[in-house]
MOPAC internal coordinates of N, CA, C and O (Angstrom, degrees):
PM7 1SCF
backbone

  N    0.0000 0     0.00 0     0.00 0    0    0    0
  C    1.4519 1     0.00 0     0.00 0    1    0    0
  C    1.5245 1   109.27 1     0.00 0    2    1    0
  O    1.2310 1   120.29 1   -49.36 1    3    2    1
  N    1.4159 1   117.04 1   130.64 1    3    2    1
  C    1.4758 1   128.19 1   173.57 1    5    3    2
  C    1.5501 1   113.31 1   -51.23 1    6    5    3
  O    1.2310 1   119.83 1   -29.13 1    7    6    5
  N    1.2104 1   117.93 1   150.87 1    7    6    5
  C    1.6808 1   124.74 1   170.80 1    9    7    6
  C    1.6171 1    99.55 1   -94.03 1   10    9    7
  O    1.2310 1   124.09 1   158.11 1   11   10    9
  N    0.8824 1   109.76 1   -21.89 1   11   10    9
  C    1.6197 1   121.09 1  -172.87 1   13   11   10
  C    1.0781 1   110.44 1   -71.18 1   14   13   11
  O    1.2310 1   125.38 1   -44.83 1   15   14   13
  N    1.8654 1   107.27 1   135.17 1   15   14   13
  C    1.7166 1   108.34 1  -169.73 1   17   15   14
  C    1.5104 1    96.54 1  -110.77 1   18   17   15
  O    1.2310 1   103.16 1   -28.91 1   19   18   17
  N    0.8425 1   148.53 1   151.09 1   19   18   17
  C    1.7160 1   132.58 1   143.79 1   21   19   18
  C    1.5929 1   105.35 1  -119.98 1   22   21   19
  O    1.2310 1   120.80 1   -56.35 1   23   22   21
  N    1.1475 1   116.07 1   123.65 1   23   22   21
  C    1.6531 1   134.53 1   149.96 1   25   23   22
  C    1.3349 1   128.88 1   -47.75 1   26   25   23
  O    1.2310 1   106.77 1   -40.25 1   27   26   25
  N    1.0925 1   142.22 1   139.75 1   27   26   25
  C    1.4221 1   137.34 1   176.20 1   29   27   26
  C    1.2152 1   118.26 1  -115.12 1   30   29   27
  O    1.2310 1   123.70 1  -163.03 1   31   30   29
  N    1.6609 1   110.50 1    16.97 1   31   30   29
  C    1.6347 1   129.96 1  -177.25 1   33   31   30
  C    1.7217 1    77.04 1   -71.69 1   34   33   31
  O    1.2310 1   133.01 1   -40.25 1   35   34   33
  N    1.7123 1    92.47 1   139.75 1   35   34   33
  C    1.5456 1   108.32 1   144.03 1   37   35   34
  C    1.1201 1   126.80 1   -65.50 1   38   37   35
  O    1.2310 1    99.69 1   -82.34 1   39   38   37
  N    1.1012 1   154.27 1    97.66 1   39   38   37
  C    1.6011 1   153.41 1  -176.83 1   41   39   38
  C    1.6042 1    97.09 1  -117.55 1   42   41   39
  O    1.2310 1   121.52 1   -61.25 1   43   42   41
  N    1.1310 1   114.69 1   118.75 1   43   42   41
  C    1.6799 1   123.87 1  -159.51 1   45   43   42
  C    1.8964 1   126.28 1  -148.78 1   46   45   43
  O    1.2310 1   134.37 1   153.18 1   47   46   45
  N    1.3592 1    89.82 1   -26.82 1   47   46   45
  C    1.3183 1   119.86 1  -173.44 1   49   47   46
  C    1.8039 1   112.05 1  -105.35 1   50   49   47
  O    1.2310 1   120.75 1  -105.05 1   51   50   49
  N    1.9760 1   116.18 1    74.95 1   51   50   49
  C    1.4814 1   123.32 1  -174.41 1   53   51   50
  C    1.3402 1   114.63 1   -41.60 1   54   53   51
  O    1.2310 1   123.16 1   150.04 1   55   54   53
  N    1.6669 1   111.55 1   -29.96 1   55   54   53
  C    1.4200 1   124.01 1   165.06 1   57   55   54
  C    1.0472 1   135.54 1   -54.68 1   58   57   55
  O    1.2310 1   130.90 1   138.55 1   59   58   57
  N    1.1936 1    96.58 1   -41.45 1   59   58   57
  C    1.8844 1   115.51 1   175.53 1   61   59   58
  C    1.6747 1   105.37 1   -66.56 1   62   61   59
  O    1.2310 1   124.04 1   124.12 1   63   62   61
  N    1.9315 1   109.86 1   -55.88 1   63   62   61
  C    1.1077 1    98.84 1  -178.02 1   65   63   62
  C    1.6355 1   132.29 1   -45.46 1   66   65   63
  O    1.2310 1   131.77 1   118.74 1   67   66   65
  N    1.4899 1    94.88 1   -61.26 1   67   66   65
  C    1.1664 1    76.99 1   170.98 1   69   67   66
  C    1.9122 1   151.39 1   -70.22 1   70   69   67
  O    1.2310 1   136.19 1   179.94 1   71   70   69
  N    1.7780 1    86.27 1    -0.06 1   71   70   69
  C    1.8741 1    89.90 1   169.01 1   73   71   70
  C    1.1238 1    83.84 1   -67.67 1   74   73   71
  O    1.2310 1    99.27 1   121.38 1   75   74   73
  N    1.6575 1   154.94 1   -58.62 1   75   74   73
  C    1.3057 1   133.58 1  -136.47 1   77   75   74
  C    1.4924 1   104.31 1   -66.68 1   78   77   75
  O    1.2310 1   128.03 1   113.48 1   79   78   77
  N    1.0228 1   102.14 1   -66.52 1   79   78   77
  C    2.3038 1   112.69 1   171.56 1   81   79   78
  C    1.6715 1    75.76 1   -24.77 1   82   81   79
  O    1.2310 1   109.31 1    84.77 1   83   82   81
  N    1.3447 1   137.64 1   -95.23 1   83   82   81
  C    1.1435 1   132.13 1  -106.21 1   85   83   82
  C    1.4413 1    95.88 1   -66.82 1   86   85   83
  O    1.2310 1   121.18 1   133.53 1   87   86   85
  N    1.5652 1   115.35 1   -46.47 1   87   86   85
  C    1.6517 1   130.94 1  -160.42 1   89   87   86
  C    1.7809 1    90.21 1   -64.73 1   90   89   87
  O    1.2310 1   118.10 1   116.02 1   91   90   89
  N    1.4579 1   121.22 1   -63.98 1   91   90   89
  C    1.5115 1   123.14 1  -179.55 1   93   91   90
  C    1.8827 1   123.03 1   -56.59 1   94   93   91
  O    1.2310 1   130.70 1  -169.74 1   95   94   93
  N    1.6498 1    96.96 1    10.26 1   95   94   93
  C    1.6552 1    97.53 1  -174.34 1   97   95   94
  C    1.8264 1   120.03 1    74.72 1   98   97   95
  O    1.2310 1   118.03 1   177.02 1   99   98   97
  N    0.9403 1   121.36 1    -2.98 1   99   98   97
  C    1.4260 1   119.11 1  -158.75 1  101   99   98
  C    1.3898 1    86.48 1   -89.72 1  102  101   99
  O    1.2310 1   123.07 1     4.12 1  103  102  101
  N    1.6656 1   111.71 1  -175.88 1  103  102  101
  C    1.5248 1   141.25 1  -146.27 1  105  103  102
  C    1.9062 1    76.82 1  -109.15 1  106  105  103
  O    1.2310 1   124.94 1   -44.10 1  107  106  105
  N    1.6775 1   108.12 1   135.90 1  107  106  105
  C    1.4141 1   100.63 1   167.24 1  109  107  106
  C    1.4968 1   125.36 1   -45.47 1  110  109  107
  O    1.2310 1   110.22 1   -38.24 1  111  110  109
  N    0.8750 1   135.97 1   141.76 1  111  110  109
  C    1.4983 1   129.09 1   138.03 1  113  111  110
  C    1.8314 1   123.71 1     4.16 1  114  113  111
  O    1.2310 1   119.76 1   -30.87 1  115  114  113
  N    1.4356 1   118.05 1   149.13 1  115  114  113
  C    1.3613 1    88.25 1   173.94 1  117  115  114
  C    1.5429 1    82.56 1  -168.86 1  118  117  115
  O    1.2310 1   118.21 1   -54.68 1  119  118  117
  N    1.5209 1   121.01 1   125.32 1  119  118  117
  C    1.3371 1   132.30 1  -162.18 1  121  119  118
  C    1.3591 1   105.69 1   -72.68 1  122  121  119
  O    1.2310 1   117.26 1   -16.58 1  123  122  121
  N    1.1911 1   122.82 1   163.42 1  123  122  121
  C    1.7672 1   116.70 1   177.65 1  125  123  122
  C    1.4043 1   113.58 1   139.87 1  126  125  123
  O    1.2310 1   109.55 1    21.50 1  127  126  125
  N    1.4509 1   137.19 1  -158.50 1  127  126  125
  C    1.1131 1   125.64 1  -145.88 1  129  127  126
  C    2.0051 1    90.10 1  -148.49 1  130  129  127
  O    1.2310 1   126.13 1   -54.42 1  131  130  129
  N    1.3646 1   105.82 1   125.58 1  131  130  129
  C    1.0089 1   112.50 1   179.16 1  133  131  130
  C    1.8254 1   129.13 1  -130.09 1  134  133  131
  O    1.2310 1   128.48 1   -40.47 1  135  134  133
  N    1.4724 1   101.26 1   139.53 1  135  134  133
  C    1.3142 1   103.61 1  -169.02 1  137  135  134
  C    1.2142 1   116.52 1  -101.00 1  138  137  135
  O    1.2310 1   124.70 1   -80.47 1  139  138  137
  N    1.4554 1   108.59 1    99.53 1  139  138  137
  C    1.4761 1   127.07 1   160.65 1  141  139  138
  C    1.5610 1   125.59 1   -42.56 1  142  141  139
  O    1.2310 1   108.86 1    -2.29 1  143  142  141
  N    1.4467 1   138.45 1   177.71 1  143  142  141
  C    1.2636 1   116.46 1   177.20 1  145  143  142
  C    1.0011 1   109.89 1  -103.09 1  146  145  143
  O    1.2310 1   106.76 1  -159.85 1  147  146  145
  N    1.6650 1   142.24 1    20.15 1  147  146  145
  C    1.3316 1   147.67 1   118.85 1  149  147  146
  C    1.1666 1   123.55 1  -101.62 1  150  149  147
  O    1.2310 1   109.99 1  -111.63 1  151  150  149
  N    1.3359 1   136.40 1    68.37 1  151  150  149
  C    1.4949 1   124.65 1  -178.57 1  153  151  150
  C    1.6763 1    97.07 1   129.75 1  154  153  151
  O    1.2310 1   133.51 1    20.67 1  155  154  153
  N    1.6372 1    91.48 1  -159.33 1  155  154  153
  C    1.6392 1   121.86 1  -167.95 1  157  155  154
  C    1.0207 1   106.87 1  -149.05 1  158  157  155
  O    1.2310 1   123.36 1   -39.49 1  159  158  157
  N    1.7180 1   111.16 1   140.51 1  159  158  157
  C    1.1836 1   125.00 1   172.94 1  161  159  158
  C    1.5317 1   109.01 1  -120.89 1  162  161  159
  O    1.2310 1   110.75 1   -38.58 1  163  162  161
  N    1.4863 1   135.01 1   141.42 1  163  162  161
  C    0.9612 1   123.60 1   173.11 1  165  163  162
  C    1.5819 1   120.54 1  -105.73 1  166  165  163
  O    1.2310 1   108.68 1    -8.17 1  167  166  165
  N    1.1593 1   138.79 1   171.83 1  167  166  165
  C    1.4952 1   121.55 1  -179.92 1  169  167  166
  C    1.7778 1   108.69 1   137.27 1  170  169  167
  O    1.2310 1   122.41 1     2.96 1  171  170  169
  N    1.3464 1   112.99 1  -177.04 1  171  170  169
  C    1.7656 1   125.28 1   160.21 1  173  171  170
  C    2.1829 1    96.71 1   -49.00 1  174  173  171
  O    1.2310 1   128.21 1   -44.02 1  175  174  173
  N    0.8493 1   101.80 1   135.98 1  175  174  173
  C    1.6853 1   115.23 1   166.22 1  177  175  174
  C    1.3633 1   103.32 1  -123.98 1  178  177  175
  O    1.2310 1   131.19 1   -67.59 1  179  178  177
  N    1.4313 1    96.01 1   112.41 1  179  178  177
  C    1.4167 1   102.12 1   164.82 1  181  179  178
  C    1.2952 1   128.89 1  -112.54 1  182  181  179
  O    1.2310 1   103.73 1   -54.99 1  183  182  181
  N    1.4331 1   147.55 1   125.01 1  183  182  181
  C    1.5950 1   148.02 1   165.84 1  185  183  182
  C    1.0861 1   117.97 1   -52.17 1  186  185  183
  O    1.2310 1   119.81 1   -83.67 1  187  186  185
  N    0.9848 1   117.98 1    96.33 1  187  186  185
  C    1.7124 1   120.54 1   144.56 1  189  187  186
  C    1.2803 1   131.84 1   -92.00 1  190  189  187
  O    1.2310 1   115.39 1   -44.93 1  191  190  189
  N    1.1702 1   126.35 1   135.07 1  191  190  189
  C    1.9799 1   157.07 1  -125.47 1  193  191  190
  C    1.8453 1    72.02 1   -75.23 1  194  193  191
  O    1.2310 1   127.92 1   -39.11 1  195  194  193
  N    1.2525 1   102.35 1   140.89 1  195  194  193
  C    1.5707 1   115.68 1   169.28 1  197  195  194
  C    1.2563 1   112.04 1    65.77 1  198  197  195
  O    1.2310 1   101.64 1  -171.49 1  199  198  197
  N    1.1921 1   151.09 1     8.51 1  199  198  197
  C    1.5892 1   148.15 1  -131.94 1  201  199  198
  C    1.5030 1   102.27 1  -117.01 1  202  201  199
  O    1.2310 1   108.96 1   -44.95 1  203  202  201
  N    0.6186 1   138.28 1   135.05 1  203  202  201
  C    1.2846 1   132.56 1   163.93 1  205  203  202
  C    1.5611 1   137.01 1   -85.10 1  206  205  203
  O    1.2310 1   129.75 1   130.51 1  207  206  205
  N    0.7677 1    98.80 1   -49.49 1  207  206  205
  C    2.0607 1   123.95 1   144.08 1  209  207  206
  C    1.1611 1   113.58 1  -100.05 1  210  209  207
  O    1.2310 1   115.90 1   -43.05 1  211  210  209
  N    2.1319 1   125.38 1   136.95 1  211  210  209
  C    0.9618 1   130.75 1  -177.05 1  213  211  210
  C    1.5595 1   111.47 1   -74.28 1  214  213  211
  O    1.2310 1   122.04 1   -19.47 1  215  214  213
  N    1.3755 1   113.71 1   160.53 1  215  214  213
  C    1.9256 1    92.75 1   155.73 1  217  215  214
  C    1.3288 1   116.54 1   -90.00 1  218  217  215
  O    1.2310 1   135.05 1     2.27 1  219  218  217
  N    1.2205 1    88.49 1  -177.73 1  219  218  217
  C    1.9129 1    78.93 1  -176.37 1  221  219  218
  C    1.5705 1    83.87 1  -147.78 1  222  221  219
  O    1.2310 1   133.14 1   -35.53 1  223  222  221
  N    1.6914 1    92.20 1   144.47 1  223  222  221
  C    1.4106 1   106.63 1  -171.61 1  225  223  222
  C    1.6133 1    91.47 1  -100.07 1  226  225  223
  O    1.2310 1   108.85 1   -37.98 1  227  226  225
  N    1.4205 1   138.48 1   142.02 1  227  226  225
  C    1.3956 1   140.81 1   132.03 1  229  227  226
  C    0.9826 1   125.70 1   -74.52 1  230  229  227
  O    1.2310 1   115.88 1   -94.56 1  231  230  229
  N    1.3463 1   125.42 1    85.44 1  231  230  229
  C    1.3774 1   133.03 1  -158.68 1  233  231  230
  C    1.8410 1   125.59 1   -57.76 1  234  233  231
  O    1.2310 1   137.09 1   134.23 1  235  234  233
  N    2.1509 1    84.50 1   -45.77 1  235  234  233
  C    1.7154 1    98.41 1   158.72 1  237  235  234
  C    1.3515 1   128.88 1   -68.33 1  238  237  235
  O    1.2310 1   118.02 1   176.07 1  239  238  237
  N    1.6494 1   121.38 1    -3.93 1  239  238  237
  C    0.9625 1   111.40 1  -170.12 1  241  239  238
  C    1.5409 1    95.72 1  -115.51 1  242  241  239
  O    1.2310 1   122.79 1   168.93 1  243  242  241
  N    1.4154 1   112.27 1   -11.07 1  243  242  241
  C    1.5705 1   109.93 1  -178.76 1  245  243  242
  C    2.4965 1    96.71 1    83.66 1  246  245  243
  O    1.2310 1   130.36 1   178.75 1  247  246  245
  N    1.0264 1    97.63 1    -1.25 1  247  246  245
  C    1.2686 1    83.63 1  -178.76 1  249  247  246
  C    1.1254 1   109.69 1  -114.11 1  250  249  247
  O    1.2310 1   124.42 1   -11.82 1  251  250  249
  N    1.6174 1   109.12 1   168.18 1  251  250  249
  C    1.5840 1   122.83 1  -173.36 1  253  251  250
  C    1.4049 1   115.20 1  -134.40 1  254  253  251
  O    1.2310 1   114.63 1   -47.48 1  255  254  253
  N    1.0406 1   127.79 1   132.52 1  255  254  253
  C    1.5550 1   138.85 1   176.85 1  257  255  254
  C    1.7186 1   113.23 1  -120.81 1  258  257  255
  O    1.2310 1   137.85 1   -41.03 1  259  258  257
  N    1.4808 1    83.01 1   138.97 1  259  258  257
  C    1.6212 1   102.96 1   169.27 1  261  259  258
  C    1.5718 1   110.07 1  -145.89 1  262  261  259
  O    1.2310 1   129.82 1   -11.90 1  263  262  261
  N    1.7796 1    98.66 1   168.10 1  263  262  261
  C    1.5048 1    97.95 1   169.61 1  265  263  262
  C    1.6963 1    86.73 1  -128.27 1  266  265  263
  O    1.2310 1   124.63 1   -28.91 1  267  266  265
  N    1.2544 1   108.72 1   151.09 1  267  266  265
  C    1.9369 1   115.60 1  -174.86 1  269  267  266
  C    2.0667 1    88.28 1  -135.61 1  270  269  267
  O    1.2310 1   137.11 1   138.20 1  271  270  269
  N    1.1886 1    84.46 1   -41.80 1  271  270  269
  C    1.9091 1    96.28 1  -160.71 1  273  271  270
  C    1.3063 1   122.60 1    61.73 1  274  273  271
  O    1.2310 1   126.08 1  -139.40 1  275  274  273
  N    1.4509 1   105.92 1    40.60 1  275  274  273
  C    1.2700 1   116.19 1   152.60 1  277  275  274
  C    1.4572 1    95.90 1    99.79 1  278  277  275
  O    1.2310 1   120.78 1  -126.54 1  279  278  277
  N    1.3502 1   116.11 1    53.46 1  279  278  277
  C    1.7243 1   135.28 1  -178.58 1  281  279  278
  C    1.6171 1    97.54 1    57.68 1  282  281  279
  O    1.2310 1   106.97 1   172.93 1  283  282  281
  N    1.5888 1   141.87 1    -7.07 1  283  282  281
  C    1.4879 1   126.10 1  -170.29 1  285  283  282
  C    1.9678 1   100.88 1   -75.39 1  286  285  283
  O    1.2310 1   122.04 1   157.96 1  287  286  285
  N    1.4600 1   113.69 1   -22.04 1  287  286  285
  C    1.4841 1   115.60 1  -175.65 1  289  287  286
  C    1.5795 1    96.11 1   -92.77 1  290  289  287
  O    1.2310 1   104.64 1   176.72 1  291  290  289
  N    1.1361 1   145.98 1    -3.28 1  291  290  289
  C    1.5573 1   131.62 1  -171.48 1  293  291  290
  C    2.0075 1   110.08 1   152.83 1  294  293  291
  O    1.2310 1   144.10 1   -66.38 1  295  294  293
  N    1.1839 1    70.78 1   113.62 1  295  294  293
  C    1.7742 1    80.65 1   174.95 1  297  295  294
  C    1.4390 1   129.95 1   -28.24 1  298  297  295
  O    1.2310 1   120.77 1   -68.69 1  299  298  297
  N    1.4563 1   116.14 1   111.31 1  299  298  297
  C    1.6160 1   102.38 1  -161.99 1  301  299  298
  C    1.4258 1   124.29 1   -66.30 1  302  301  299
  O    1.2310 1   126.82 1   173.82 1  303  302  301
  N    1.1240 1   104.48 1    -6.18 1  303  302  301
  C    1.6409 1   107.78 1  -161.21 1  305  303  302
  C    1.9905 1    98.31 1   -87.19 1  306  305  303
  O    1.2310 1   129.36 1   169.74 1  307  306  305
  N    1.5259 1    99.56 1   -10.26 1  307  306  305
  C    1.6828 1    86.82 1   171.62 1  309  307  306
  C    1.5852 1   130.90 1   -56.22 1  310  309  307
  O    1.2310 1   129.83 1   131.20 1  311  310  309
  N    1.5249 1    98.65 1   -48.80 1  311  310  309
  C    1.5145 1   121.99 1   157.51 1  313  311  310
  C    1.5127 1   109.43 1     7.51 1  314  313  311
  O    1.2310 1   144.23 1    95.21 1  315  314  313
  N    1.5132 1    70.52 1   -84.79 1  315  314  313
  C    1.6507 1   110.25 1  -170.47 1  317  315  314
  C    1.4745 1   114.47 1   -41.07 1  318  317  315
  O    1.2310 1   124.08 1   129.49 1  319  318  317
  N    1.5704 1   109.79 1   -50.51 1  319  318  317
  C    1.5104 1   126.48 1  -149.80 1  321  319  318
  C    1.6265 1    93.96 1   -85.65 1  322  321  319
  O    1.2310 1   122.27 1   147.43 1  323  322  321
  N    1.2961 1   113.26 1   -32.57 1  323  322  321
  C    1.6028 1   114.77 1   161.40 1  325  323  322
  C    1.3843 1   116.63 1   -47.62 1  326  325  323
  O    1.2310 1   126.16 1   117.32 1  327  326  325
  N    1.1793 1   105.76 1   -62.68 1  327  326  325
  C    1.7629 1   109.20 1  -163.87 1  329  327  326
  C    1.4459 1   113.20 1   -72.15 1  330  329  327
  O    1.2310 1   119.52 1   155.50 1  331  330  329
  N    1.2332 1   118.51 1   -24.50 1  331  330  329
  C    1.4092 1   128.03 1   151.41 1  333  331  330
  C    1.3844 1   119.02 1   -53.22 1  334  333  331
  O    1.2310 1   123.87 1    98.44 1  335  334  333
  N    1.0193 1   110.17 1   -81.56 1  335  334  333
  C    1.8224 1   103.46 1   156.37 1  337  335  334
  C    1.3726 1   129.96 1   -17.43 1  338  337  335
  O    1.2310 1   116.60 1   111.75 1  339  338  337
  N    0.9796 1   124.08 1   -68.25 1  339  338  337
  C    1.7898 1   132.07 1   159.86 1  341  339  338
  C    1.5351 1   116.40 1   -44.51 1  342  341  339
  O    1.2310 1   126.11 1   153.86 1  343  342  341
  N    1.5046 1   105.87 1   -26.14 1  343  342  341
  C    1.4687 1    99.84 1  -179.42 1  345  343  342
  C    1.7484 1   118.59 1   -63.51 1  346  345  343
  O    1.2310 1   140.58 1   115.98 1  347  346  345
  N    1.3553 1    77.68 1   -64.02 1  347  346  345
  C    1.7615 1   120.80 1   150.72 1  349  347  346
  C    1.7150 1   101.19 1   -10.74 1  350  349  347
  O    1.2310 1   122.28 1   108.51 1  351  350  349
  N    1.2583 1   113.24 1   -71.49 1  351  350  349
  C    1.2019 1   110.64 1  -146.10 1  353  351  350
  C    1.8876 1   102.01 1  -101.14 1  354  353  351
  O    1.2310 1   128.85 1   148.63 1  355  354  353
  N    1.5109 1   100.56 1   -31.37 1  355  354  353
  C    1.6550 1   115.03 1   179.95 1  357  355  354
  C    1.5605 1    78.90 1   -59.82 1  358  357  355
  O    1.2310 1   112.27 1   106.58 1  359  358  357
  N    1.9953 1   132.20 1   -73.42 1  359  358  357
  C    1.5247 1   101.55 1  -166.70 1  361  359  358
  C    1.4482 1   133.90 1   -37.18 1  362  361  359
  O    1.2310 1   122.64 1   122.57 1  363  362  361
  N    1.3423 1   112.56 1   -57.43 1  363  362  361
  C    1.3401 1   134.45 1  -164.79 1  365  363  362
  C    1.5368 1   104.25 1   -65.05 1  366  365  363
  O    1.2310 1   112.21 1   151.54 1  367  366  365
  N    1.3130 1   132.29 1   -28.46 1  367  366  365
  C    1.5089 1   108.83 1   174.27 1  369  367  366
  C    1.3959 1   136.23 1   -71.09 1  370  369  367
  O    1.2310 1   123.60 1   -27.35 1  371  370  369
  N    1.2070 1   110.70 1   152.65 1  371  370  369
  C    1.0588 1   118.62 1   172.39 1  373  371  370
  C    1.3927 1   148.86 1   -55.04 1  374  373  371
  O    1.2310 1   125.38 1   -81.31 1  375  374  373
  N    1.6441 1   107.28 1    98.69 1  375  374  373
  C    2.0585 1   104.26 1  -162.87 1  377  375  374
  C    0.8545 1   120.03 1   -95.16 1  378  377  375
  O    1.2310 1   109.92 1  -102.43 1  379  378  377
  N    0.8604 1   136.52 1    77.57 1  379  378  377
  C    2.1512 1   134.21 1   172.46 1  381  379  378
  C    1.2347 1   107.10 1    69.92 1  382  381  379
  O    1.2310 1   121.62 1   -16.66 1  383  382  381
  N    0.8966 1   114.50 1   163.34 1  383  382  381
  C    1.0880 1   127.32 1   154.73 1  385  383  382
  C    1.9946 1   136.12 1   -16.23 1  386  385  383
  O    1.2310 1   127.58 1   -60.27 1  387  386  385
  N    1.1836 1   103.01 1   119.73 1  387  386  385
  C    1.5739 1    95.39 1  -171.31 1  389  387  386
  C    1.8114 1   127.47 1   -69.52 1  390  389  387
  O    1.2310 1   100.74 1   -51.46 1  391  390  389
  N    0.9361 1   152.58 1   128.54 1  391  390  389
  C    1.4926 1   142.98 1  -154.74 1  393  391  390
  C    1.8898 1    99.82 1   -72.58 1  394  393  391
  O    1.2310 1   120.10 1   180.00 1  395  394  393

């Protein structure tokens, strides 16, 4: 069985991510290539508090990867508290101009 989680949250908006880091306290975002404990993910890397591997958002793909291994690498509920965050902030911004 894989340690590997993948999300099917849209996460799409690098802007958004990082309001979420900012609103949840975390270290911005920071693009680059990250080693999972099978493989690589490429994309935004973000830290989460205790984590051991960052996730990494694919912004073009709208997807997100982590490794937790079953909450023993990083508390699962961070995940979560991210993509909530982004929701948060993907609603609330500002789109062009109003009709």
């Amino acid at each position: 069985m894989s340690h590997i989680v993948t999300i099917e949250t849209q996460l799409r908006d690098p802007a958004a991510v990082a309001a979420a880091c900012r609103r949840l306290g975390l270290p911005g975002p920071v693009q680059g290539v990250a080693k999972l404990y099978s493989g690589q993910a490429v994309g935004l890397l973000v830290r989460l508090p205790g984590w051991r591997y960052p996730v990494v958002v694919d912004a073009a793909a709208g997807r997100v990867r982590y490794d937790n291994f079953d909450g023993a690498w990083g508390a699962p509920e961070h995940p979560g508290r991210l993509a909530q965050a982004y929701a948060v902030e993907n609603s609330t911004a500002p789109r062009g101009t109003p009709c």
